[in-house]
N, C-alpha and C positions, 0 to 999 in steps of 0.2 A: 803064747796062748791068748785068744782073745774072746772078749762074751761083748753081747750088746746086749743094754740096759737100756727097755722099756719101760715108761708109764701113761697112760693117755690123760692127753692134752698136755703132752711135754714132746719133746725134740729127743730121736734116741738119741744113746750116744755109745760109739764103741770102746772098748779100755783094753789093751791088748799088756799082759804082764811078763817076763820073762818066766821062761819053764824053769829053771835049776832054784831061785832064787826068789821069785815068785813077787817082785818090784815091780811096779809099775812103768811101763817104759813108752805109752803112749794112747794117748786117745784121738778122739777123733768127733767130730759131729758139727752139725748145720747152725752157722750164726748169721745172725742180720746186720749189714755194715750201718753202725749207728751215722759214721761220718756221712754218709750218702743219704741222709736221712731214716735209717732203718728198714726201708724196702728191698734192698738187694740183699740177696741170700747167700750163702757162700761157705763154702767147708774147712773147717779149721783144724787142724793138727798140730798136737801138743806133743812133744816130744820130751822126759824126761830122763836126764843124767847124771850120772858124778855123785850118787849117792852117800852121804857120809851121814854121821850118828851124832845127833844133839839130842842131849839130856835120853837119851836110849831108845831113839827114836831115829830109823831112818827116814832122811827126806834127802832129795834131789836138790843138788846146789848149782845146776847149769836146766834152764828151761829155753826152749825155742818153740816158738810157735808161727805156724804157716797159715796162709790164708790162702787158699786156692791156689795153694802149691807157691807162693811165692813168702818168701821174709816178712814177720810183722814184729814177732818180738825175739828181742835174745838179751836173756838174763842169767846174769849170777849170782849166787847169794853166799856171802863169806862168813857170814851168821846167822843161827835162826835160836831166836829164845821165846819159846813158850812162855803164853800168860799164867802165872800162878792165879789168879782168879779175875773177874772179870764181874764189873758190878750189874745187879740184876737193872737197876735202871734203864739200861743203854738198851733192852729189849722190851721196854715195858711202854704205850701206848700214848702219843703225842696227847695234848690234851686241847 
């Protein structure tokens, strides 16, 4: 099942979830290759897999991501530990 997420003056982007189980299994949308200097445009696909449950919480522990249909990244993650808090400073306004 898939919805595109609009807002203007932003980049859509599509998210397509599984029907039975309702996970996220892929997105999709237009990035600018920063190595080329950021002018070339180019469509990237995220693919998420391998779902498993930390602290009660599913996330995907295999990501692959395409960049105009070719290899860019492939990752796994053999742990994932959420921040118990996070201090406000780190958001708060250079001076």
């Amino acid at each position: 099942v898939g919805v595109r997420v609009s807002k203007k003056d932003r980049r859509d982007i599509n998210l397509f979830f599984d029907k039975s189980s309702g996970i996220l299994v892929k997105s999709e949308h237009i990035v600018k290759d920063v190595k080329s200097g950021g002018d070339k445009e180019m469509s990237q696909e995220t693919f998420f897999h391998d779902y498993k449950e930390f602290g009660g919480v599913k996330h995907p522990t295999k990501v692959v991501i395409k960049r105009d249909g070719k290899d860019f990244v492939d990752g796994t993650m053999s742990e994932i530990r959420p921040v118990e808090s996070i201090d406000a400073a780190i958001f708060a306004q250079p001076k």
